[in-house]
C-alpha positions in Angstrom: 72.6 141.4 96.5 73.1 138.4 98.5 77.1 136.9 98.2 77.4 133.4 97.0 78.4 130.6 99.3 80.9 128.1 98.6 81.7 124.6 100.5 85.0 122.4 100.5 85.0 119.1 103.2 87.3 116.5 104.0 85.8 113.6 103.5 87.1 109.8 104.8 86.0 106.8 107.6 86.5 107.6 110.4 86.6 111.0 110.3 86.0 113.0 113.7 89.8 113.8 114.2 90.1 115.4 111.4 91.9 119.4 111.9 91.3 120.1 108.2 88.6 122.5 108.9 90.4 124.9 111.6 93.2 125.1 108.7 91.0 125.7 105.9 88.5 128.0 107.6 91.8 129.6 109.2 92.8 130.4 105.3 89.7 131.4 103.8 89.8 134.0 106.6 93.4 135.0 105.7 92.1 135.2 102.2 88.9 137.5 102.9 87.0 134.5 101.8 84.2 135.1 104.5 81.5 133.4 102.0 83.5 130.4 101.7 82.9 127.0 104.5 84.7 124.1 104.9 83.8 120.8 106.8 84.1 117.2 107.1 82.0 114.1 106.2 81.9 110.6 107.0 82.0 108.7 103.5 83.0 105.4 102.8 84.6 104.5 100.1 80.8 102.7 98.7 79.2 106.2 99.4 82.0 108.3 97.7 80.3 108.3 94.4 77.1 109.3 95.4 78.0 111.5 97.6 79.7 113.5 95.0 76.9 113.2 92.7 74.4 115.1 94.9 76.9 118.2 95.3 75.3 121.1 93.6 77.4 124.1 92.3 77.8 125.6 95.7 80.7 123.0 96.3 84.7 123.8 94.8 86.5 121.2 96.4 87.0 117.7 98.6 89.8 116.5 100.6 90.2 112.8 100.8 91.2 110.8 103.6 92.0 107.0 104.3 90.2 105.3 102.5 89.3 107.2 100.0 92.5 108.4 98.2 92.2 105.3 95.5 88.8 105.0 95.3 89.0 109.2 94.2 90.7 108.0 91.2 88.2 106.5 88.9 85.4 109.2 89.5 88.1 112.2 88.3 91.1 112.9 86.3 94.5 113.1 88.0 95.9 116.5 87.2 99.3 116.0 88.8 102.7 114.2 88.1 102.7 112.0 91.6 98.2 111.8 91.3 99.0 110.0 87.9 101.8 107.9 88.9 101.1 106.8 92.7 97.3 106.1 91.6 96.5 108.0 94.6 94.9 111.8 95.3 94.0 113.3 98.0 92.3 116.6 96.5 89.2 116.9 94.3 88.9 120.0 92.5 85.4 121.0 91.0 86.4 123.4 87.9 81.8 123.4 87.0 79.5 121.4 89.1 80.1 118.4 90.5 78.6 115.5 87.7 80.2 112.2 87.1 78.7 111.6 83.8 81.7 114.1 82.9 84.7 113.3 85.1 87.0 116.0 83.6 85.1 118.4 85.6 87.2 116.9 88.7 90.5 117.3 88.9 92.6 115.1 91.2 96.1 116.2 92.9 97.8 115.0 95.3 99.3 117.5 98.0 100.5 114.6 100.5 103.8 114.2 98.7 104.8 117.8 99.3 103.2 118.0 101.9 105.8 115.7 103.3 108.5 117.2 101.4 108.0 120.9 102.9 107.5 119.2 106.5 111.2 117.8 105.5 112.6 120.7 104.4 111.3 123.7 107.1 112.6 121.0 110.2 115.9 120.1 108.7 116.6 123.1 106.9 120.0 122.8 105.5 120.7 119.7 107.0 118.4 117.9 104.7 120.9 118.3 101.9 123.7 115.4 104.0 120.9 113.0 104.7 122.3 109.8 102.9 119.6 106.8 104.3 115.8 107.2 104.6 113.8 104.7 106.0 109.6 104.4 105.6 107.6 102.6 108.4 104.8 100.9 106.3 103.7 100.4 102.7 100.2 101.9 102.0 99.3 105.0 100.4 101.1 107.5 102.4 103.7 105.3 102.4 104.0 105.6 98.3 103.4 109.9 99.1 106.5 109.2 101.7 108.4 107.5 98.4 107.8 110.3 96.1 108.8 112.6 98.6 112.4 110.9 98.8 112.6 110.7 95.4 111.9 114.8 95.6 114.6 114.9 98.2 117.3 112.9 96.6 117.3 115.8 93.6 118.9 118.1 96.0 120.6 115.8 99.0 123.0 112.6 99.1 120.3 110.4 100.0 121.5 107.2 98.3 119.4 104.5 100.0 115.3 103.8 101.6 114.4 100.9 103.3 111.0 100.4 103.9 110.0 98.4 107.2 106.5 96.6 106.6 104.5 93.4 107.1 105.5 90.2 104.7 104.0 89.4 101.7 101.7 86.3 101.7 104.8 84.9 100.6 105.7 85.4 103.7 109.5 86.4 102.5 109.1 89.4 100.7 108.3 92.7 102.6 105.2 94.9 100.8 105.9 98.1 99.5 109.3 96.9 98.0 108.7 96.2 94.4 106.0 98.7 94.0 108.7 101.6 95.4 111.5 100.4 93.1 109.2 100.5 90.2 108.5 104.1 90.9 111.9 104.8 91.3 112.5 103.4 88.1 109.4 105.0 86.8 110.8 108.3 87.7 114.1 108.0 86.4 112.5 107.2 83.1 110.2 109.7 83.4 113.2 112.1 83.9 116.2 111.2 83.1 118.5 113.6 84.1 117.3 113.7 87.3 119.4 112.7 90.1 119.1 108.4 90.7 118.7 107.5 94.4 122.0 105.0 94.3 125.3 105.5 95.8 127.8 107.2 93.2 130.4 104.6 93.8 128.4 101.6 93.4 130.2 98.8 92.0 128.0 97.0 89.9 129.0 95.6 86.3 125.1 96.5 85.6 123.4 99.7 87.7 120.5 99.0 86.1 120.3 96.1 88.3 120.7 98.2 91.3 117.3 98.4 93.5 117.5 101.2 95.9 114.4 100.5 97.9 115.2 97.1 100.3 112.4 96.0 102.9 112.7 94.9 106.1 109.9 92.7 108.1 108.2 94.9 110.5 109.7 94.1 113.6 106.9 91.9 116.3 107.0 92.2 120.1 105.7 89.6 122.3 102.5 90.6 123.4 103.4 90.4 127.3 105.8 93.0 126.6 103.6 95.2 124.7 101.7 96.9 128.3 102.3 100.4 127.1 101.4 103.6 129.8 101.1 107.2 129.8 105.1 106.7 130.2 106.7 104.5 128.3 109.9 104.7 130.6 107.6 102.8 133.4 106.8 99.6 131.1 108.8 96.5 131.8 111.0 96.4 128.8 113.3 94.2 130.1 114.2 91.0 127.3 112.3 93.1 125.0 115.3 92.7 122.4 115.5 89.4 122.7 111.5 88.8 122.2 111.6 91.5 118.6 111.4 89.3 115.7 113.6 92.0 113.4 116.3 93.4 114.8 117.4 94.6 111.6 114.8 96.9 111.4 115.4 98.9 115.0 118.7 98.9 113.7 117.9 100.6 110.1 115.9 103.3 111.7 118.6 104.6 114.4 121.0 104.6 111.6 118.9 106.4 109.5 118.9 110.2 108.7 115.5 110.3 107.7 112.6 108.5 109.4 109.3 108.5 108.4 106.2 106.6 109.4 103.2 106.1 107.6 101.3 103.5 109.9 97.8 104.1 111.8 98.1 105.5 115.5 99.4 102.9 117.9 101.0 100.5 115.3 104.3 101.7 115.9 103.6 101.4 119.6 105.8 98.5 120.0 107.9 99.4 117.7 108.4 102.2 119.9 109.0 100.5 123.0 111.6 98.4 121.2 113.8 101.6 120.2 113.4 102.8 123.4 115.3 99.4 125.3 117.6 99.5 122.1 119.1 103.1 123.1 119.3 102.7 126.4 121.1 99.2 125.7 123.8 100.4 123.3 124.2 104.0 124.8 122.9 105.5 121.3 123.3 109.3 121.8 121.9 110.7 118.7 118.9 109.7 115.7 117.9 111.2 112.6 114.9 112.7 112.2 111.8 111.3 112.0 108.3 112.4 110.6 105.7 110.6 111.7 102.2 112.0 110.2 100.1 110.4 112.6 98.7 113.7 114.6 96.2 112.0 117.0 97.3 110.9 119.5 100.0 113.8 119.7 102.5 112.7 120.2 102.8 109.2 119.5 104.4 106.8 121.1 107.1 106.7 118.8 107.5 109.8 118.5 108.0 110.5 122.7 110.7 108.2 122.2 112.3 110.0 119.1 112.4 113.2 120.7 114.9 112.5 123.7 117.0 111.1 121.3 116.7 113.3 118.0 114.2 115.8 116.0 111.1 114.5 116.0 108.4 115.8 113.3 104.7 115.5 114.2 102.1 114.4 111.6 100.5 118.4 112.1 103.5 119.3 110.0 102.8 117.4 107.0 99.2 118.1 107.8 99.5 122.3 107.3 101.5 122.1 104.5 99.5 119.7 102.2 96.5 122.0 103.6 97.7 125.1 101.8 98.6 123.4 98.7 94.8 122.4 99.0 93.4 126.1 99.2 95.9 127.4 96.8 94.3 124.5 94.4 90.2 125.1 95.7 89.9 128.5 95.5 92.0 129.4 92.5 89.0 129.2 90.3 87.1 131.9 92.0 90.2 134.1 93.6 90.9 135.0 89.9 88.1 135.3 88.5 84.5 137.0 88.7 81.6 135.4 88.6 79.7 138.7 87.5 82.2 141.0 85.9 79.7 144.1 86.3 79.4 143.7 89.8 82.0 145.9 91.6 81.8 144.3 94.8 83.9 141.5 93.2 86.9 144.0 92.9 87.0 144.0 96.6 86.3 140.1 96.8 89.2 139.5 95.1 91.6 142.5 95.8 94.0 140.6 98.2 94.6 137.7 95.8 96.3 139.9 93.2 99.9 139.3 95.1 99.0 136.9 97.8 101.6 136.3 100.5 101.1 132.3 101.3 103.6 132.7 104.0 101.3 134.9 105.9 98.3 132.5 105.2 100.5 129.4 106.5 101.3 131.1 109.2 97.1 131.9 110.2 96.9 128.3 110.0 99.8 127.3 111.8 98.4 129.9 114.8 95.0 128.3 114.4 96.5 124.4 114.5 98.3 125.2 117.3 94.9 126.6 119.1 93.2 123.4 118.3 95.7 120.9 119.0 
């Protein structure tokens, strides 16, 4: 009898850079799922929905990358506390075969937020539970992951305040990102209410209600002439480069921050990079935070080369991994527990190893088999 074989992808535009295959493939392995494939596929986000309605039964799952992780949303059912409240998934789940005229046979989750949570936690380790300040480069949909995560964090640390650094508003006063965060904050304490609030315990305010934790800050500008960065950024010409930034107060709010962690494309923290660099060396800072930055190609980033003379500095393959194995625990679930022909005894051995299965051992098959890519 000829096994069954089962696809998963990641799906998104552009997608070529993509490592979620060698982690996927590197867990199926782990698993003894040798009938099982995963890949990637260019989609955009007008050829999402028919893509999805030519799958046949063959296909359990879909990872979704930018800039699919909205447009996911209205051709499934969100399955998960942070997929219903950001609006945003980045995992499809297939529980029959893949048909829109019945969306509740795809089930949405999103796996970013601890994703970046876990990242957090296996970096810092007990020093996660003193960080006080967080700050988020950016305001897009990682950025909201990057919120919930916080607001994760804040249950078990003293973090008491986020700013988020981002473009203007049209407005061009208000920085984006702010309202919709403080909404979720607030969304969350109503949601649960006796969870931990991210304010500071000795706030003075004759109504906390008032209180918004979440405070933006413009996303600082360089002057372009300044912006010439090389292979080594200690070789550019950074002198006035302080004087030419249009926010101070945001190089300022990330060195003071415990927790940094940046959500924009590759290179868009480039000069925001070169800027923290000068800053440094110009007021003799010794010691930063820690930053995650979940950008992974080009490793490292600019940013991040700077971050790591100065303080722990988290690459984007971290959050990567573990949002992964949330993602196989999630796909194969379905068919690790369960037989598609109970008389046939060769499922006994199929599914064997997933009776107790040790996910530290699988994470750390993918880990080994990032590394070899990267």
């Amino acid at each position: 009898m000829v096994e069954k074989c089962y696809n998963c992808a990641v799906l998104g535009n552009p997608i070529s850079h993509s490592l979620s295959p060698v982690l996927h493939n590197a867990a199926y392995k782990a698993l003894g799922l040798n009938n099982w494939h995963y890949g990637k596929e260019k989609v955009s986000e007008e050829d999402l929905k028919d893509f999805i309605a030519n799958l046949d039964d063959s296909w359990k799952g879909l990872s979704l990358t930018m800039p699919l992780k909205k447009t996911i949303m209205s051709l499934g059912v969100a399955c998960d506390y942070w997929s219903k409240t950001l609006g945003v998934a980045n995992t499809a789940v297939f529980s029959k075969k893949p048909c829109l005229e019945n969306p509740e046979t795809i089930e949405l989750c999103n796996t970013d937020v601890n994703g970046i949570v876990m990242a957090l936690i296996h970096s810092l380790k007990s020093q996660i539970l003193n960080a006080k300040s967080a700050v988020i480069v950016g305001s897009g949909n990682t950025a909201s992951s990057a919120m919930a995560a916080l607001i994760e964090i804040a249950q078990g640390s003293k973090l008491s305040k986020v700013s988020v650094v981002a473009r203007l508003q049209s407005d061009g006063k208000t920085v984006k990102g702010v309202s919709r965060f403080n909404d979720l904050v607030d969304k969350h304490n109503s949601d649960f209410p006796n969870s931990r609030r991210i304010d500071p315990s000795n706030l003075n305010l004759k109504n906390k209600r008032d209180y918004k934790p979440v405070c933006g800050i413009e996303f600082p500008t360089i002057d372009p002439e300044f912006i010439k960065i090389s292979q080594d950024i200690e070789k550019c010409d950074k002198s006035h480069i302080l004087e030419s930034i249009s926010s101070l107060g945001a190089i300022e709010a990330i060195v003071n921050a415990d927790i940094v962690i940046s959500t924009v494309p590759a290179h868009v923290a480039d000069g925001l990079a070169l800027a923290l660099c000068e800053y440094c060396q110009e007021k003799s800072i010794k010691h930063l935070g820690a930053l995650l930055d979940v950008v992974y190609d080009p490793r490292p980033s600019q940013i991040l080369k700077v971050w790591r003379k100065y303080g722990m500095g988290i690459g984007g393959e971290e959050m990567l991994l573990y949002q992964a194995l949330d993602q196989v625990k999630l796909m194969t679930f379905e068919y690790r527990h369960s037989s598609d022909d109970p008389s046939d005894d060769s499922c006994t051995n199929k599914h064997q190893s997933d009776k107790a299965t040790d996910y530290d051992y699988i994470r750390s098959c993918m880990e080994k088999a990032l590394q070899e890519a990267l």
